[in-house]
KEKOL-286803 format. One record per residue (C-alpha): x, y, z; residue in three letters. Coordinates in steps of 0.5 Angstrom, whole numbers. Each point is the difference from the previous one (the first is absolute). Layout:
<vexmars>
[[X,Y,Z],"ala"],
...
</vexmars>
This chain:
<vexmars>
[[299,376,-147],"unk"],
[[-6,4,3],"unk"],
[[1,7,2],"unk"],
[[-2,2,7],"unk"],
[[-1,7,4],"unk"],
[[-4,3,6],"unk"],
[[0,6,3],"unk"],
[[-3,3,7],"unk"],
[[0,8,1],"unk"],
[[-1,7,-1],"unk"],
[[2,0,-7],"unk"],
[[-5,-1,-6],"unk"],
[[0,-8,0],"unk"],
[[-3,-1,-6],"unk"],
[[6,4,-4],"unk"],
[[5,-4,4],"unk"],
[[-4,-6,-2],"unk"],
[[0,2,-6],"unk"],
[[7,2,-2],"unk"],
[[3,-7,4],"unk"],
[[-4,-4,-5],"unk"],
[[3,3,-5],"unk"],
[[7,0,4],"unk"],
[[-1,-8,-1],"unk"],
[[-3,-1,-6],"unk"],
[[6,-3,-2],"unk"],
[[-2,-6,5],"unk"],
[[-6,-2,-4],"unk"],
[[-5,4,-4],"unk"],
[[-6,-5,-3],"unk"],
[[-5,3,5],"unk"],
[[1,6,6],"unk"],
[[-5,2,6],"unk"],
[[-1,4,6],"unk"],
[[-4,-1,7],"unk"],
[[-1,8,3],"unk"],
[[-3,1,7],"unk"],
[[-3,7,1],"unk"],
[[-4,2,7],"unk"],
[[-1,-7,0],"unk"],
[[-3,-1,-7],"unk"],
[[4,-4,-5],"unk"],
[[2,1,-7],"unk"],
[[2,-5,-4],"unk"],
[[2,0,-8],"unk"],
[[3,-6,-4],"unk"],
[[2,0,-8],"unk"],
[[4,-4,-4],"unk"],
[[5,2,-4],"unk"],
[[5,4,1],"unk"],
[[0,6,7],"unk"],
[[-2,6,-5],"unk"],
[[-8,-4,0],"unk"],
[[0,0,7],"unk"],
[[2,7,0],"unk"],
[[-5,2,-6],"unk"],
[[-6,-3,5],"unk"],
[[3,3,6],"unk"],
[[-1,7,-2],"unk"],
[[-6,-1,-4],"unk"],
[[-2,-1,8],"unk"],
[[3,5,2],"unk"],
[[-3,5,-4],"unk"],
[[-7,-3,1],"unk"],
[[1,1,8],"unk"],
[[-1,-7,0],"unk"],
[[7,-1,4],"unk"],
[[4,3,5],"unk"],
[[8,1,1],"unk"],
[[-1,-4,7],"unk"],
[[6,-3,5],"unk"],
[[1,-6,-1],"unk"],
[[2,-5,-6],"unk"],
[[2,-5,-3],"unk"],
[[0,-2,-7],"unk"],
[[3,-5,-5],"unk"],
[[3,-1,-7],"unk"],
[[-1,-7,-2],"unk"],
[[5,-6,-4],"unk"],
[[-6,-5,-1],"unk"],
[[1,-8,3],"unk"],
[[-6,-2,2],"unk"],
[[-7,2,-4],"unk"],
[[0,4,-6],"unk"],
[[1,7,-1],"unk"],
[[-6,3,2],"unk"],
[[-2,6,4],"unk"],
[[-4,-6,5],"unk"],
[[7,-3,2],"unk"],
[[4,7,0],"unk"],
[[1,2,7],"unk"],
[[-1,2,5],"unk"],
[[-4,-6,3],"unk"],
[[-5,1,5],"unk"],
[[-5,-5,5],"unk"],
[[-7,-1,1],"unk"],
[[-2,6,4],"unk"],
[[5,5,-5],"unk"],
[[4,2,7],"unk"],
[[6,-4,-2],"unk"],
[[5,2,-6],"unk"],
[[6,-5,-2],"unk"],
[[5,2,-6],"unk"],
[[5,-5,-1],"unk"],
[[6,-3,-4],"unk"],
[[3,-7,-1],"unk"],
[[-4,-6,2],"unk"],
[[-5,-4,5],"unk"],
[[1,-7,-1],"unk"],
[[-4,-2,4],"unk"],
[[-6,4,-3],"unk"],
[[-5,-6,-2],"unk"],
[[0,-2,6],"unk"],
[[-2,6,5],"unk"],
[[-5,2,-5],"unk"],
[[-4,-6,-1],"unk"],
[[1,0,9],"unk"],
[[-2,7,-1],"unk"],
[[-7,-1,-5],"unk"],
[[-1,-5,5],"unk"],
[[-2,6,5],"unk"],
[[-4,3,-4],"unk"],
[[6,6,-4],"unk"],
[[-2,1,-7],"unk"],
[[5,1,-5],"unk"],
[[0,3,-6],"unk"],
[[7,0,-4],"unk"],
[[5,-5,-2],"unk"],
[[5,2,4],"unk"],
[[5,-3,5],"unk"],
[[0,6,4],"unk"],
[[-8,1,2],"unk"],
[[0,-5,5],"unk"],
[[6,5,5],"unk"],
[[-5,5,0],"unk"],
[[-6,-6,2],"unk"],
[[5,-3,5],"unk"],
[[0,7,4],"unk"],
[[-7,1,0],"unk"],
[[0,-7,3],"unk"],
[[4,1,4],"unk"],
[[-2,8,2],"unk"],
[[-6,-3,3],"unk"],
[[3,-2,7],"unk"],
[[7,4,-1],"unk"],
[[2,7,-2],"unk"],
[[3,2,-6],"unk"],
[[7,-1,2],"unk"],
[[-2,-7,2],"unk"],
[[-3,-3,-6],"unk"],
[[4,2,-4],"unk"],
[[6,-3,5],"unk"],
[[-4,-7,0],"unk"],
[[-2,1,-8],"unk"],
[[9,0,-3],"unk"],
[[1,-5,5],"unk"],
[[-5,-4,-4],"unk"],
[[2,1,-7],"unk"],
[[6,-4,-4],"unk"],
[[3,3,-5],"unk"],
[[5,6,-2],"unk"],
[[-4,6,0],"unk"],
[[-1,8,3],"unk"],
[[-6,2,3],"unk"],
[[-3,7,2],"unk"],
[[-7,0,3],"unk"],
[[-4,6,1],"unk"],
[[-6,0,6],"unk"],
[[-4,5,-1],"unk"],
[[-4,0,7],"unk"],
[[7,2,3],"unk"],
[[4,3,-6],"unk"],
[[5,-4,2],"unk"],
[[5,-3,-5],"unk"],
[[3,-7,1],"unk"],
[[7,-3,-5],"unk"],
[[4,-6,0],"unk"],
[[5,-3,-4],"unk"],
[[3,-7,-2],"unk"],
[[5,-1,-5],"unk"],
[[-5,6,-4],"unk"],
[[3,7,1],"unk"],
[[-3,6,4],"unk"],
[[3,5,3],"unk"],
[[-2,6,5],"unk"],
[[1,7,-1],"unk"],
[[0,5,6],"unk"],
[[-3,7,-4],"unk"],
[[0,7,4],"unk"],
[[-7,-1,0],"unk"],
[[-2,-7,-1],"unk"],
[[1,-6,-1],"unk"],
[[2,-6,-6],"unk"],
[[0,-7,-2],"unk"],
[[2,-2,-6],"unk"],
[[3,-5,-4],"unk"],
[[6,4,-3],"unk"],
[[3,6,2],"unk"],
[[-1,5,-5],"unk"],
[[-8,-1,1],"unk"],
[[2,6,5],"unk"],
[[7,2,-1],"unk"],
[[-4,7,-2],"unk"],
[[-2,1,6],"unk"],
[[5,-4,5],"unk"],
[[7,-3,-1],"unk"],
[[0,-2,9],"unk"],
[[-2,-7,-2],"unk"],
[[0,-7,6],"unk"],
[[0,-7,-5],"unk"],
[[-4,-5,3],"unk"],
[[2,-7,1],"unk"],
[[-3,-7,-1],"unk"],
[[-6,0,5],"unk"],
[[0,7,2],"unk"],
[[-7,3,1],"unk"],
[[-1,7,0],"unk"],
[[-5,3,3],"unk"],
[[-1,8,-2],"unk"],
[[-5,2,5],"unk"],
[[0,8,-1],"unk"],
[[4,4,-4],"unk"],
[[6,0,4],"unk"],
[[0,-5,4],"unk"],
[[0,-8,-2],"unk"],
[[3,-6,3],"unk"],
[[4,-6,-3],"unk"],
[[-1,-7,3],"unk"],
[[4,-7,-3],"unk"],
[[-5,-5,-1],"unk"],
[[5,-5,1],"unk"],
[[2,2,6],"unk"],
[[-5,4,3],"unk"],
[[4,5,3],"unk"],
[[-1,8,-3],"unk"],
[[6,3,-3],"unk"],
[[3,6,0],"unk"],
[[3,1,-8],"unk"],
[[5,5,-2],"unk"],
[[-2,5,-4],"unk"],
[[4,1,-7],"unk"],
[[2,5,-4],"unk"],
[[0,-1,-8],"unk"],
[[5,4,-4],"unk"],
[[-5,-1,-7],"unk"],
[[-2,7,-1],"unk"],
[[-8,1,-4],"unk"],
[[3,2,-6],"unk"],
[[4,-5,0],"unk"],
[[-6,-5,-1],"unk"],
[[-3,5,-4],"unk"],
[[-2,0,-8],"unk"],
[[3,7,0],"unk"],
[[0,2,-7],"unk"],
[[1,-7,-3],"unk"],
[[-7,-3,-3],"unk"],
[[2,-6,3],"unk"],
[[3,-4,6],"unk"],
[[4,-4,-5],"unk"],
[[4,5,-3],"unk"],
[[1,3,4],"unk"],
[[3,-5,4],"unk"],
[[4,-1,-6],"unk"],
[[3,6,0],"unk"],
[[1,-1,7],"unk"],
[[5,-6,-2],"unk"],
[[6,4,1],"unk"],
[[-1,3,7],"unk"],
[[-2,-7,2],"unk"],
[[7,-4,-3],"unk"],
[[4,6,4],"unk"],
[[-4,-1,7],"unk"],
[[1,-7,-1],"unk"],
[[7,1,2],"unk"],
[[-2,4,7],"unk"],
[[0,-7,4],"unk"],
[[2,1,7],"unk"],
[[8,-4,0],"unk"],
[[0,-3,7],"unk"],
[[-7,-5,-4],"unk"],
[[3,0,-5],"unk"],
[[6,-3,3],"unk"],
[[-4,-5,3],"unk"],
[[-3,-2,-6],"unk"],
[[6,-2,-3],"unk"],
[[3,-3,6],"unk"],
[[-5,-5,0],"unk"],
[[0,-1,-7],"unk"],
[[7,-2,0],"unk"],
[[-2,-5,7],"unk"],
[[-6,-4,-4],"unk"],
[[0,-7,-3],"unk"],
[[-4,4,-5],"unk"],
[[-5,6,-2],"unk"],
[[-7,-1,-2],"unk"],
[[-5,5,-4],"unk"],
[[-7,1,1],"unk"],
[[-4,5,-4],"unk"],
[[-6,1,-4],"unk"],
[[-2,3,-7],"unk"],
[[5,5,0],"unk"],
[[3,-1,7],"unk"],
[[1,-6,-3],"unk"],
[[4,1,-7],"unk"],
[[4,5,5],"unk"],
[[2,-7,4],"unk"],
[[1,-4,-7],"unk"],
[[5,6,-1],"unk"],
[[3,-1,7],"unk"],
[[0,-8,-1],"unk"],
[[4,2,-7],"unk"],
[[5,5,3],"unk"],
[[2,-4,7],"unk"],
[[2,-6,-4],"unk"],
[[4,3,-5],"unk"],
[[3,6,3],"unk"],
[[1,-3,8],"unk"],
[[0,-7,-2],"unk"],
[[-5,-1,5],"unk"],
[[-5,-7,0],"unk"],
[[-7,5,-1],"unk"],
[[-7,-3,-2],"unk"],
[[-6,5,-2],"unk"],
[[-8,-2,0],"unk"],
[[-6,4,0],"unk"],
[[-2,1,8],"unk"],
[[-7,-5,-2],"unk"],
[[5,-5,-2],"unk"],
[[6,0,6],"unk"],
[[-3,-6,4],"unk"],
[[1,-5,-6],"unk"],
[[8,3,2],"unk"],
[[0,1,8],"unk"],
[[2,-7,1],"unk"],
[[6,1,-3],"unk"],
[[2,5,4],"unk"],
[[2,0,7],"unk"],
[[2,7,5],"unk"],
[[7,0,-3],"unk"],
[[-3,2,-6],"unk"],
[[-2,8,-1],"unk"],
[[-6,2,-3],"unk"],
[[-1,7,-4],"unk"],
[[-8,3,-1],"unk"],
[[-1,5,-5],"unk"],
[[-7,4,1],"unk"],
[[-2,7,-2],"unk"],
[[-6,0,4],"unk"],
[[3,-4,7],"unk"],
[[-7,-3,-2],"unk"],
[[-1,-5,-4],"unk"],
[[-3,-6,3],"unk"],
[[5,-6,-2],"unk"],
[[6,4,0],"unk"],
[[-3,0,7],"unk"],
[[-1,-7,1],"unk"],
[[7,-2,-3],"unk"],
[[3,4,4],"unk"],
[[-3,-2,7],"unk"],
[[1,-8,-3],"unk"],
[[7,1,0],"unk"],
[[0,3,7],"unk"],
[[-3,-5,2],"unk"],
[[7,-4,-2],"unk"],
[[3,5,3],"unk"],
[[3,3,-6],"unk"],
[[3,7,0],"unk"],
[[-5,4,-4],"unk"],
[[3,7,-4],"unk"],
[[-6,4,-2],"unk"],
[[0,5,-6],"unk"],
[[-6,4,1],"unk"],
[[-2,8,-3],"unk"],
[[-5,0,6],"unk"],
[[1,3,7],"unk"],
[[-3,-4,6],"unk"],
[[-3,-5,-5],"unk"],
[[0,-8,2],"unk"],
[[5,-2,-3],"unk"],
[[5,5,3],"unk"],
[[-3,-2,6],"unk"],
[[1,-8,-1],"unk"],
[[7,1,-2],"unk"],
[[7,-1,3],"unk"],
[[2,5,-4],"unk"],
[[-2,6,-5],"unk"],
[[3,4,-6],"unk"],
[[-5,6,-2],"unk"],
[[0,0,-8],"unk"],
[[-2,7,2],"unk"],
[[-5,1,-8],"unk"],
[[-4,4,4],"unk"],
[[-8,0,0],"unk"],
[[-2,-4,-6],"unk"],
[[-7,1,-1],"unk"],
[[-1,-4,-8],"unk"],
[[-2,-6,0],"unk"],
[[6,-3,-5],"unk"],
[[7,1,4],"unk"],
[[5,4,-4],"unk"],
[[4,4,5],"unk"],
[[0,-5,5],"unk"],
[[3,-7,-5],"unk"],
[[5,5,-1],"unk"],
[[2,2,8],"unk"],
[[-1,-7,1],"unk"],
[[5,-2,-6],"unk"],
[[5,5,4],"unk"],
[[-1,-3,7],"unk"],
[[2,-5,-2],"unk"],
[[7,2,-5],"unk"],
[[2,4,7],"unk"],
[[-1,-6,4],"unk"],
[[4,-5,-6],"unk"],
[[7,6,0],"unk"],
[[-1,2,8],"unk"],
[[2,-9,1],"unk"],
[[5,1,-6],"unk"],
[[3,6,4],"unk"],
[[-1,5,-5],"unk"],
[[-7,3,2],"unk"],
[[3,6,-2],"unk"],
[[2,-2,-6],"unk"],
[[-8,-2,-1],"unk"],
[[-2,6,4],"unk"],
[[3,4,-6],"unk"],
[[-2,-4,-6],"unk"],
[[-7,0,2],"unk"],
[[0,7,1],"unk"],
[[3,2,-7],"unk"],
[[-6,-4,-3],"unk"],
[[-5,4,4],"unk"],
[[3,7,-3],"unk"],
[[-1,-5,-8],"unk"],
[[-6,-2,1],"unk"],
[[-2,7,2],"unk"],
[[4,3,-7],"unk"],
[[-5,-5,-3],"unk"],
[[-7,2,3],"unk"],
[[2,6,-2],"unk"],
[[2,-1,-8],"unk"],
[[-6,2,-4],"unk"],
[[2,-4,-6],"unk"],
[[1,-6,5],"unk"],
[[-8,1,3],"unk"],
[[-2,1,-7],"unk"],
[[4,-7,-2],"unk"],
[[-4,-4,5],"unk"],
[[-7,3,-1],"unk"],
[[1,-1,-8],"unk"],
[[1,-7,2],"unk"],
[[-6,0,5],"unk"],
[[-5,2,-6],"unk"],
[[3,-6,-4],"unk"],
[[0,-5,5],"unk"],
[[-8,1,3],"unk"],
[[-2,-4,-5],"unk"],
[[3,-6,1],"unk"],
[[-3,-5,3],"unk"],
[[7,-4,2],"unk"],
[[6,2,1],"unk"],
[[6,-5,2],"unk"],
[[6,3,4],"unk"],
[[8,-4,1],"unk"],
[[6,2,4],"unk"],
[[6,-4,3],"unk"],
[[3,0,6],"unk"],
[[-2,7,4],"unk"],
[[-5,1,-6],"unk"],
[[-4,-6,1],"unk"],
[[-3,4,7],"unk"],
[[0,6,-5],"unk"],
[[-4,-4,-5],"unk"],
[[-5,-2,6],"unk"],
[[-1,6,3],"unk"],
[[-2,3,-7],"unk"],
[[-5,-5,-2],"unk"],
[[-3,1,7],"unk"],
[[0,7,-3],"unk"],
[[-4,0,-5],"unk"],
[[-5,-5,2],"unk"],
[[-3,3,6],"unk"],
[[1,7,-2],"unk"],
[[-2,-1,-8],"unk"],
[[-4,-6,0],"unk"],
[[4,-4,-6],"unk"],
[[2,-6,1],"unk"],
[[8,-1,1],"unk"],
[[4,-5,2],"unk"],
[[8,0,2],"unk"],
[[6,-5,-2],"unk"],
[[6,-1,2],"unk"],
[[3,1,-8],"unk"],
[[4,-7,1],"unk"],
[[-8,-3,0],"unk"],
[[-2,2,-6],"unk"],
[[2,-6,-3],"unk"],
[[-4,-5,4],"unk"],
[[-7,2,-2],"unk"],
[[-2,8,1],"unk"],
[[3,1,-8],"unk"],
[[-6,-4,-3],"unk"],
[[-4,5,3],"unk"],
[[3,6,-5],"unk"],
[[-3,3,-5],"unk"],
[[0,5,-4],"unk"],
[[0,7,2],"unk"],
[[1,-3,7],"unk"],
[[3,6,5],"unk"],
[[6,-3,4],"unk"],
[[4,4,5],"unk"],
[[6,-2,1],"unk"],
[[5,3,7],"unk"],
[[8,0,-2],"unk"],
[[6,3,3],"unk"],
[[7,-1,1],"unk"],
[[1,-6,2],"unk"],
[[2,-7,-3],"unk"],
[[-6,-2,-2],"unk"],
[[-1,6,-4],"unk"],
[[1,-5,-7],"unk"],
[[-4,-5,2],"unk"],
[[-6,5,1],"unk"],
[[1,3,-6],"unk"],
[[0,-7,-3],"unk"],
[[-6,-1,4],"unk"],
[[-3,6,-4],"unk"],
[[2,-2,-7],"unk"],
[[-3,-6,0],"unk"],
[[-6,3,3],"unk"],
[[0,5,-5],"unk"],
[[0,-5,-5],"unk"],
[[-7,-3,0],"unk"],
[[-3,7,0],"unk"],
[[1,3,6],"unk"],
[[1,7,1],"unk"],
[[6,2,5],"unk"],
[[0,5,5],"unk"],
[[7,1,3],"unk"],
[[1,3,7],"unk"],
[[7,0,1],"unk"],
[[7,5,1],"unk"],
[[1,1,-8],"unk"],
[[-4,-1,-6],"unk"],
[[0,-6,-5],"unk"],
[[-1,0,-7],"unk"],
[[-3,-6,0],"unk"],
[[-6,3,4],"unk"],
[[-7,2,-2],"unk"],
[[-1,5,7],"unk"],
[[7,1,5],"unk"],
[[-1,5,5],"unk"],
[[7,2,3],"unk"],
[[1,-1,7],"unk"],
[[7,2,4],"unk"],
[[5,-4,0],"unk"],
[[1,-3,8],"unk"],
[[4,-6,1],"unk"],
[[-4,-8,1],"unk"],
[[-3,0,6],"unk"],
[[-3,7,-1],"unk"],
[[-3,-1,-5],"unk"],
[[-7,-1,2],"unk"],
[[0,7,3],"unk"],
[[0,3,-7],"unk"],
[[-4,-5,-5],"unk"],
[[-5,0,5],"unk"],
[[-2,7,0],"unk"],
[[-2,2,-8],"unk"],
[[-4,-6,1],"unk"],
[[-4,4,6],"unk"],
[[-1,6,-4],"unk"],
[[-3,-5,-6],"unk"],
[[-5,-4,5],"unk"],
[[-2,7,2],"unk"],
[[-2,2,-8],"unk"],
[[-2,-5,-2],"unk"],
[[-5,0,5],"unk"],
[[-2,7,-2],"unk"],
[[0,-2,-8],"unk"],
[[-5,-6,3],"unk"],
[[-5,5,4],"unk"],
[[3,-4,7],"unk"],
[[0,3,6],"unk"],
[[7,-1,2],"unk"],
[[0,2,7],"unk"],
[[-6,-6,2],"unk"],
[[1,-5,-6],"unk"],
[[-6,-5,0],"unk"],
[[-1,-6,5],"unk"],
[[7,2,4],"unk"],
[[1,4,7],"unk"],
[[7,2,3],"unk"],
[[0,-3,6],"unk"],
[[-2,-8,-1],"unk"],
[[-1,-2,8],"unk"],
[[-5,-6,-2],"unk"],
[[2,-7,-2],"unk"],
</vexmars>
């Protein structure tokens, strides 16, 4: 949530501001803004909408000469908690006296509190947000102290999980600090940056130093800054890392959109899921075997990822497994204890329950696996151990390239405890190479987005599949609700007859998932008795049914690789009918990439 970045040296700093908001855009987009220091004038703009409003009102300043390019920054791209979307409550927030500017993700729960001890010496207040007490509390605290030490007294006041970048105009110092939210350092040729996710300055820096909970960074010039633990309250010397993501890597290129191209990206990423490192590998699996049990935690789509997990470690390894979304994980912790491994599954390494099951469960002493796209996240750094899904950056909001790494990661594991990771290895990679064939079938895109015209319209859609297909059937209705708007509900096709039929109706459109397997005859019983009251079906599967109104043929792969190939034309469906319906597919509409609030 929220999209942080600050820039102080030589180089144009309103065009860094600018292009690492629109870097972090995926992180929230309902309002954007910046706070500009020029020879000790301050230029501050905010506009709600997406960043191009405040790029329009940028260079409507510039062309005026009413702003200049100036050498230092910071700027915000905001997912609205606290206060309306409005150009008051977008960030940067400033103090009394204008000196002080404060950009801010995550919470301050002790906010109401500290405001009404603030009002009370005499600060107004002039937003409906939590954040504008921070930049308060340093004037207060500015007034006996410098910089450095309000701001150090200020943190260690607030409660809550959040990331903090604060401007002193006087000084021209930049202060950051992070707890459970995001914030990393770039170490540029000629400056400095802090920002809430790598990309933000990939373009002109891959040297990145990830902070840690209760690290504060003080950027003093350019070139040089200090890093102090406020818990520990010593100064520290942290390695500086080298990110092997490259710009057009995290790049649109020639794609008019971030999810498809992401998409496209599929193949690539199921091929470099294999790409693990085999000694830690090895000792996932050696503490697979070891445990009284495996548990999986994860969120949205990390989580229907888990759900697979669950599905493939009990039939496949015979293995006790259980799965609940993180938020929910304490209701289960107690039936665990440190024999028990528990796996967590995040794109970012960022979201904040993920985070909180997570050290719940060291704190029980339970071993805890990671499997995390992000280098240097959190979550990489909490955990015993970590496997890379290796997706790459990805910039939209709606995860498509990462479920299915994550659904691979996890294949491998299962066939490396079998001790056939080689067999696994080969498997995935074959359906790489298919799915590959498959985004490039004219006849086949042109299938889906036929389709996509025939269900934008819809206002529900209900999808069925068993076994491996019921995770499948999640994630496509997650799909389409958050990338289309229409209402879409998921079902394990057993289900049906306990209720969901009775809201069929003609012309209803059903999804149903098959594959080779079993329960393919019951499925297809499934779909006839939903036919029957008037739905209208649309197959996914590895061969045509007659019976059907729509069928798209995927290849055909055994059971337990199924979802990798069901899920992929649903990902392509999403995207257009998000386009039939005038969505941005990119920045659906009330959503962020990365939840890092409760």
């Amino acid at each position: 949530m929220c999209g942080i970045i600050a820039y102080k040296g030589e180089e144009n700093v309103v065009q860094i501001i600018i292009d690492g908001l629109k870097h972090l855009e995926y992180r929230g987009y309902d309002s954007s803004g910046l706070c500009i220091v020029s020879k000790n004038k301050t230029f501050l703009i905010k506009k709600t909408g997406k960043i191009d409003n405040l790029l329009e009102e940028v260079e409507k300043k510039q062309k005026r000469n009413e702003m200049t390019e100036g050498e230092i920054g910071i700027g915000h791209s905001r997912w609205a908690t606290h206060g309306a979307v409005t150009e008051v409550n977008a960030h940067p927030h400033f103090s009394c006296d204008r000196e002080i500017f404060v950009v801010h993700n995550g919470i301050v729960e002790n906010y109401e509190s500290l405001k009404k001890e603030l009002i009370k010496k005499g600060h107004r207040f002039v937003s409906q947000t939590d954040t504008e007490v921070i930049p308060h509390l340093i004037e207060e605290y500015r007034k006996n102290n410098t910089f450095v030490a309000a701001c150090e007294k200020t943190f260690q006041r607030l409660k809550g999980l959040f990331a903090i970048v604060a401007l002193d105009k006087k000084t021209g110092e930049i202060i950051g600090t992070r707890n459970g939210s995001p914030l990393v350092m770039g170490i540029g040729e000629k400056g400095l940056f802090l920002a809430s996710d790598i990309p933000a300055f990939l373009d002109k820096t891959n040297r990145v130093i990830f902070l840690d909970d209760g690290d504060m960074v003080h950027i003093i010039n350019g070139e040089e800054y200090k890093i102090k633990n406020l818990i520990s309250k010593k100064y520290l010397k942290k390695k500086i890392n080298i990110i092997d993501w490259d710009k057009e890597e995290a790049e649109k290129g020639k794609h008019p959109h971030f999810m498809i191209k992401e998409i496209k990206e599929i193949p690539e990423a199921i091929k470099k899921a294999t790409w693990q490192d085999k000694k830690t590998l090895q000792s996932v699996v050696n503490l697979i075997k070891k445990s009284s049990g495996v548990f999986f935690v994860g969120c949205g789509t990390a989580g229907h990822s888990c759900l697979f997990g669950q599905y493939a470690f009990s039939s496949l390894l015979g293995k006790r497994t259980g799965f609940s979304a993180a938020s929910e994980f304490k209701n289960f912790l107690p039936a665990l204890d440190k024999s028990a491994l528990l796996i967590a599954v995040s794109q970012s390494g960022e979201t904040i329950d993920t985070l909180e099951a997570v050290k719940k469960a060291k704190e029980k002493e339970i071993k805890v696996v990671s499997l995390v796209n992000v280098m240097g996240s959190t979550l990489t750094r909490i955990s015993d151990y970590v496997l890379m899904i290796n997706a790459g950056p990805e910039k939209c909001v709606l995860a498509t390239k990462s479920y299915l790494s994550q659904l691979a990661v996890i294949l491998l594991i299962v066939f490396s405890v079998l001790g056939q990771e080689q067999k696994g290895e080969d498997r995935l990679k074959k359906i790489s190479r298919e799915l590959h064939q498959l985004f490039e079938d004219k006849k086949f895109i042109s299938q889906i987005q036929k389709l996509a015209k025939q269900l934008s319209s819809a206002e529900h859609i209900f999808t069925i599949g068993r076994s491996y297909d019921y995770p499948t059937a999640l994630e496509t209705a997650l799909k389409i609700k958050e990338g289309c708007y229409i209402h879409t509900e998921a079902f394990a096709g057993g289900e049906l007859k306990h209720g969901v039929i009775a809201l069929i109706e003609k012309g209803t459109p059903c999804i149903v998932h098959l594959s080779k397997s079993e329960e393919e005859e019951n499925t297809l019983i499934n779909a006839m008795e939903l036919q029957s009251r008037g739905a209208y079906i649309v197959g996914i599967g590895p061969e045509k049914k007659k019976d059907f109104d729509y069928f798209i043929t995927v290849p055909e792969v055994e059971e337990a690789f199924s979802p990798l190939v069901n899920i992929a034309p649903i990902h392509l469906l999403s995207y257009y009918i998000a386009l039939e319906k005038g969505i941005d597919p990119d920045k659906p509409r009330n959503l962020a990439k990365s939840v890092t609030v409760k």
